[in-house]
C-alpha positions as CSV (number, residue, x, y, z in Angstrom):
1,X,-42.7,63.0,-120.3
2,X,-44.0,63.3,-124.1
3,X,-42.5,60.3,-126.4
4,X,-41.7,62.3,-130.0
5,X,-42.6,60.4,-133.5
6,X,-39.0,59.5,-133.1
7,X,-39.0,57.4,-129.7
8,X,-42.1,56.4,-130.6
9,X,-41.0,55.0,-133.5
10,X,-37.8,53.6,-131.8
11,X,-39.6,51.5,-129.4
12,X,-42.2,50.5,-131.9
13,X,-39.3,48.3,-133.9
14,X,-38.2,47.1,-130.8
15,X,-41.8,46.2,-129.7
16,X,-42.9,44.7,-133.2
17,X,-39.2,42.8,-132.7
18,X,-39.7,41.4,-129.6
19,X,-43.4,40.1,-130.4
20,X,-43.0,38.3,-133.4
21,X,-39.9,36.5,-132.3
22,X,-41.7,35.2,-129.4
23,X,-44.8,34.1,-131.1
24,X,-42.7,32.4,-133.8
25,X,-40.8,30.6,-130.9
26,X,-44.4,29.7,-128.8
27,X,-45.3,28.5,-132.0
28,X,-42.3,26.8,-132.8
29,X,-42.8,25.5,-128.7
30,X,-46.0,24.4,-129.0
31,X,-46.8,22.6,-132.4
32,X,-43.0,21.0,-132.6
33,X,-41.4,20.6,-129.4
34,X,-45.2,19.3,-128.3
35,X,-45.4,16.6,-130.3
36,X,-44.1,13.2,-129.6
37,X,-43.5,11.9,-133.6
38,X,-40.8,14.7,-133.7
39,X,-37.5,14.1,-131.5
40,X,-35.3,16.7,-130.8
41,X,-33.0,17.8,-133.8
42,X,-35.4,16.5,-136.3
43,X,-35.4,18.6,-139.6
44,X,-39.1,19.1,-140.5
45,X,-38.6,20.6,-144.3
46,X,-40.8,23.4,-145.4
47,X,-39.1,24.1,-148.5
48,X,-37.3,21.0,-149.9
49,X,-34.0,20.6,-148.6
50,X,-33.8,24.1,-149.1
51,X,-35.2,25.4,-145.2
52,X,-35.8,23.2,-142.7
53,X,-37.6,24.1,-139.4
54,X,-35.9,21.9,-136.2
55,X,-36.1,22.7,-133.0
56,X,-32.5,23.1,-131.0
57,X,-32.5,24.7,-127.2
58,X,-29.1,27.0,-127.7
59,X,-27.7,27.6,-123.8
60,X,-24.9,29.4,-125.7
61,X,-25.1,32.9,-127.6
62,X,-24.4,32.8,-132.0
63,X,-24.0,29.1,-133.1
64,X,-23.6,27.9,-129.2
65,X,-21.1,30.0,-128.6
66,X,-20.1,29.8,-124.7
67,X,-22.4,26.9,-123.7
68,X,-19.7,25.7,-122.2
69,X,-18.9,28.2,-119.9
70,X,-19.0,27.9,-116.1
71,X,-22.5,29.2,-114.9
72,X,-21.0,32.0,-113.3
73,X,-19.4,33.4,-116.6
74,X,-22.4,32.3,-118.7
75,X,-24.8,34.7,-116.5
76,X,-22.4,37.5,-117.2
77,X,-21.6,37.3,-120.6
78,X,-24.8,35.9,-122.0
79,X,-26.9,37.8,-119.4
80,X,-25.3,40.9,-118.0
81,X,-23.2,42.0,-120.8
82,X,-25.9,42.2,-123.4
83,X,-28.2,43.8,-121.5
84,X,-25.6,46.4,-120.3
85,X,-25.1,47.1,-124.2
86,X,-28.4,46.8,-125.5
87,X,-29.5,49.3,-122.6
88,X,-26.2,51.8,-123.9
89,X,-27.1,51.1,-127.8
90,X,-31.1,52.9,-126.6
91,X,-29.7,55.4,-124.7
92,X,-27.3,56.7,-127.4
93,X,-29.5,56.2,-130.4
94,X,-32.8,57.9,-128.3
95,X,-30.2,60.8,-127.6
96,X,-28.2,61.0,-131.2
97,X,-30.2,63.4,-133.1
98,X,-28.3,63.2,-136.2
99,X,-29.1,58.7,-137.0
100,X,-31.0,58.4,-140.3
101,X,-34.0,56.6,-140.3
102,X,-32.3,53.3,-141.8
103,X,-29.7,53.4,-138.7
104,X,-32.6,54.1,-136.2
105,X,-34.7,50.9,-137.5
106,X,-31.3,48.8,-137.8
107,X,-30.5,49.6,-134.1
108,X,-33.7,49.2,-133.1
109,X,-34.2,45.6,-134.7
110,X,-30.8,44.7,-132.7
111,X,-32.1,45.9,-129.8
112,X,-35.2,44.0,-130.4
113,X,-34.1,41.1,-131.1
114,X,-31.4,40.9,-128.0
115,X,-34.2,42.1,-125.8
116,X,-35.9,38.8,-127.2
117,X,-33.2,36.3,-126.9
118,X,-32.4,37.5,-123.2
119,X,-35.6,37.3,-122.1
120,X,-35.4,32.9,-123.4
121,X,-32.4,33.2,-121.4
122,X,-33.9,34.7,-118.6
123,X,-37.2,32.4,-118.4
124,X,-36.2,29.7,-120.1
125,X,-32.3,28.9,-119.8
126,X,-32.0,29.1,-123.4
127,X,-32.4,30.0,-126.7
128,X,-34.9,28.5,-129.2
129,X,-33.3,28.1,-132.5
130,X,-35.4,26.6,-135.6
131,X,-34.7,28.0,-138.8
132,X,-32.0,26.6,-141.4
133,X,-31.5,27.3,-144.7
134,X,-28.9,25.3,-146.9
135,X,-29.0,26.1,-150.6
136,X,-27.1,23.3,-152.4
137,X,-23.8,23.6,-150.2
138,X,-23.2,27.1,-151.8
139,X,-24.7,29.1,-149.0
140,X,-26.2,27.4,-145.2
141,X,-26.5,29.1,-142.0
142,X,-26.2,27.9,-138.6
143,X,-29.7,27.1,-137.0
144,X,-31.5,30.7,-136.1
145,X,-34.5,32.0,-135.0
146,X,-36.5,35.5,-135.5
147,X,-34.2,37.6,-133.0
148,X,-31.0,36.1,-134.8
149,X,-32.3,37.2,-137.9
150,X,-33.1,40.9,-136.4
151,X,-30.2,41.0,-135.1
152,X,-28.2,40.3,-138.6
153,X,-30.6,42.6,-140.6
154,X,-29.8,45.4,-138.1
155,X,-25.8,44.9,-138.5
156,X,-26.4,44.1,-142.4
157,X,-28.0,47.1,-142.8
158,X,-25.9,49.5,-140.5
159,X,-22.7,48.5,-142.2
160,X,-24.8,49.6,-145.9
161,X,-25.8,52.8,-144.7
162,X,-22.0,53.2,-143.4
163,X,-20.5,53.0,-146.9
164,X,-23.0,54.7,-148.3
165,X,-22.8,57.7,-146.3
166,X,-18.5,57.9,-146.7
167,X,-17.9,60.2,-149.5
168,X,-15.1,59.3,-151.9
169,X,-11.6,61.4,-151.6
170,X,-11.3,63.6,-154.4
């Protein structure tokens, strides 16, 4: 079978995804979680106050969302479910002809950057979150990671490309 530009491009995103959120998080694994003069939770700041870099193991999905949940409900929604969807979400953009270029790399980078926090999940048991931004009180995020921030790039800008493509009622 002959990959077009098209699926090659497709699974390049996803690739280029995948790898630099796991070499952020080996990093992220090695030079903070390794050393002992930096306990768990510890904001490191690389910007002032601004963004910080901690280290927090997330068993749960968004903001620890479900890591609560029985085992048994935790493998199938933070486990089976996603990858049911993210496997769905490459089938139908690899066969929908008609996805602009901006939608293929947004769906891609989603897929990506699932692929990459189900694969913690799977080998790890959770999630390694370590970046968090806090600008004065006026705008702060919940502690992410490289995936996460695929992930909302990718719906960011899917929901752009949707209003730009609706054409006004005249």
């Amino acid at each position: 079978m002959k990959l077009s530009k098209r699926s090659i491009y497709i699974f390049l995103v996803i690739i280029l995804t995948i790898a630099v959120d796991q070499i952020s998080k080996v990093l992220v694994r090695t030079h903070i979680i390794g050393r002992t003069d930096i306990h768990p939770g510890e904001r490191i700041p690389l910007i002032g106050d601004a963004f910080i870099m901690m280290n927090v193991e997330n068993t749960g999905a968004f903001l620890g969302i479900g890591s609560d949940l029985n085992p048994t409900l935790r493998i199938i929604l933070l486990l089976i479910l996603p990858i049911l969807v993210l496997g769905f979400v490459l089938h139908h953009i690899l066969k929908d002809r008609t996805l602009d270029n901006w939608s293929l790399f947004a769906f891609a980078s989603i897929i990506g950057g699932g692929i990459a926090n189900v694969y913690d999940r799977i080998v790890y048991g959770s999630v390694t979150d370590f970046f968090f931004i806090d600008l004065g009180g006026v705008f702060r995020t919940g502690i992410f990671n490289m995936a996460d921030l695929s992930v909302t790039t990718g719906m960011i800008i899917l929901v752009f490309v949707t209003f730009l493509k609706k054409k006004p009622n005249t």
